[in-house]
FIBAZA-186200 format. One record per residue (C-alpha): x, y, z; residue in one letter; residue number from 1. Coordinates in steps of 0.05 Angstrom, whole numbers, plus 5000, padded with zeros to 4 digits. Each point is the difference from the previous one (the first is absolute). Example, Ala and Ser with C-alpha at 12.3 -4.5 7.8 and 13.67 -1.06 7.14 Angstrom:
[rec [5246 4910 5156] "A" 1],
[rec [5027 5069 4987] "S" 2],
END
This chain:
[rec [5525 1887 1999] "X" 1],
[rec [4950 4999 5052] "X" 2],
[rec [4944 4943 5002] "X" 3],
[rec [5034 4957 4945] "X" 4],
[rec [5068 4998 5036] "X" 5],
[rec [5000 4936 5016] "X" 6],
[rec [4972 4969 4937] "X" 7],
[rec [5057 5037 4974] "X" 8],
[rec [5049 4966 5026] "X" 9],
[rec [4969 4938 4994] "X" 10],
[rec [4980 5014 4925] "X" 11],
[rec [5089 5017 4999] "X" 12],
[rec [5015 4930 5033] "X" 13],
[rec [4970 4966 4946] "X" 14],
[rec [5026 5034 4941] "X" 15],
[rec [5076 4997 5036] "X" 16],
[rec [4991 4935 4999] "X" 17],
[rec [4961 4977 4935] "X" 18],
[rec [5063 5000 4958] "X" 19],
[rec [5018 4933 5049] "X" 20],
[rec [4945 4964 4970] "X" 21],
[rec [5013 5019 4926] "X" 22],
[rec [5068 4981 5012] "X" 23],
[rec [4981 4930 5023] "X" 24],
[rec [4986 4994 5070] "X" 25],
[rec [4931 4961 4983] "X" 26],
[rec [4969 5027 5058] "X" 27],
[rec [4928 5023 4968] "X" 28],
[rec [5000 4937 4956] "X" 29],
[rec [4993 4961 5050] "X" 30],
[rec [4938 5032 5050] "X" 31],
[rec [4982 4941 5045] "X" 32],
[rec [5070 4987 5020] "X" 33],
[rec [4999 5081 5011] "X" 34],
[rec [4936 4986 5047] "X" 35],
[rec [5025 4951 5034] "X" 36],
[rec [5060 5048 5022] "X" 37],
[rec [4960 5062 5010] "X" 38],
[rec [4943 4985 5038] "X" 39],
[rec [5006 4963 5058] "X" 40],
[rec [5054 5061 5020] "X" 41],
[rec [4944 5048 4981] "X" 42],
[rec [4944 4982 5025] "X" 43],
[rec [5029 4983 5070] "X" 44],
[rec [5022 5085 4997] "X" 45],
[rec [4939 5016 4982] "X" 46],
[rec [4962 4963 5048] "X" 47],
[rec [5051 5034 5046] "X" 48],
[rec [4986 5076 4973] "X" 49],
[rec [4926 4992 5010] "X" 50],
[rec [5007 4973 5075] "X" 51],
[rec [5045 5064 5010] "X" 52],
[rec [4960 5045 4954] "X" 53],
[rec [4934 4974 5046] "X" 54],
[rec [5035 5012 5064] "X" 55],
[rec [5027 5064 4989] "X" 56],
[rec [5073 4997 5001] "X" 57],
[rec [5016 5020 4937] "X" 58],
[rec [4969 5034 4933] "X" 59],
[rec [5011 5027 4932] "X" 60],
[rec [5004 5074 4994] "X" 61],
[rec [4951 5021 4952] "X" 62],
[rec [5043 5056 4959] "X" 63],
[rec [5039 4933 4973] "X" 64],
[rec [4949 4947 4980] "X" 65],
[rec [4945 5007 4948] "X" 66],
[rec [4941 4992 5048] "X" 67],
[rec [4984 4939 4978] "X" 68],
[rec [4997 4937 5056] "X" 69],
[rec [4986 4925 4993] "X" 70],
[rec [4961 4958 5052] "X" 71],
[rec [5025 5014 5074] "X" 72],
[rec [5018 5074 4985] "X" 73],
[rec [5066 4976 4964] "X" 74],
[rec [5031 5053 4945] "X" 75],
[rec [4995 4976 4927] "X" 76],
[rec [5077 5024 5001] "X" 77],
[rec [5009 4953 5065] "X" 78],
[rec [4977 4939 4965] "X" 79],
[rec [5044 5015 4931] "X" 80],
[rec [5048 5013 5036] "X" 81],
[rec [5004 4932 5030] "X" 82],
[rec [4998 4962 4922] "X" 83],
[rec [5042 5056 4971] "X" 84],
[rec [5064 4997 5051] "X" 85],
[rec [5003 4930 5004] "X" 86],
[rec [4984 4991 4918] "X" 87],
[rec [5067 5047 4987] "X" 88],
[rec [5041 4961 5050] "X" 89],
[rec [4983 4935 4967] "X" 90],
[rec [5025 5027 4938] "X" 91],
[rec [5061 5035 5019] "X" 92],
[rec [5009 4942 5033] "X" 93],
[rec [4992 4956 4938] "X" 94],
[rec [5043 5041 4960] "X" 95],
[rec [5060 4996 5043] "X" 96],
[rec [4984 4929 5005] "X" 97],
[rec [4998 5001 4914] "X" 98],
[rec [5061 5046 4992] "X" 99],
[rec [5044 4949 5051] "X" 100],
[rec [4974 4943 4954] "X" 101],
[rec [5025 5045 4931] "X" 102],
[rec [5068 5011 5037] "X" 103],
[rec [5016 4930 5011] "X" 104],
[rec [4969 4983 4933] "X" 105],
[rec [5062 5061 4973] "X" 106],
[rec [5056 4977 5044] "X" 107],
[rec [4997 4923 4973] "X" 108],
END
């Protein structure tokens, strides 16, 4: 897999988790709610990757990311990463939250 590992398994989150929003977990219907969750978390880690990326204590090994780096020597795959994760665990997380609702909806 190589360079495009890690768009890989981001590109695999997604698609696991797609079938929540057909389904009816609303999440993509409704974007500036899914701002509002998403960015203040990822924006504070990225700001936090670049300070650590500047000073040295950690990297991205090369053989696993396309090359390609936003401002402050950040990996493209860094910063999907931080909308991708969070996007699938708002939607399993509105799924569970839909299914509990369909259960109670069954059991009256």
């Amino acid at each position: 897999m190589g360079r495009a590992e890690y768009l890989l398994v981001l590109g695999a989150c997604v698609l696991v988790t797609l079938p929540l929003e057909l389904a009816g977990a609303r999440v993509y219907r409704r974007p500036a709610r899914l701002a509002r969750a998403v960015l203040p978390v990822a924006l504070v880690f990225l700001v936090w990757d670049a300070l650590a990326i500047a000073a040295g204590v950690w990297d991205f090994d090369p053989a696993f990311v396309s090359g390609l780096r936003v401002p402050f020597g950040i990996p493209l795959e860094e910063v999907l990463f931080f909308a991708v994760v969070p996007i699938c665990g708002v939607l399993t997380y509105e799924a569970v939250g839909l299914t509990g609702r369909l259960l109670r909806r069954v059991r009256r």
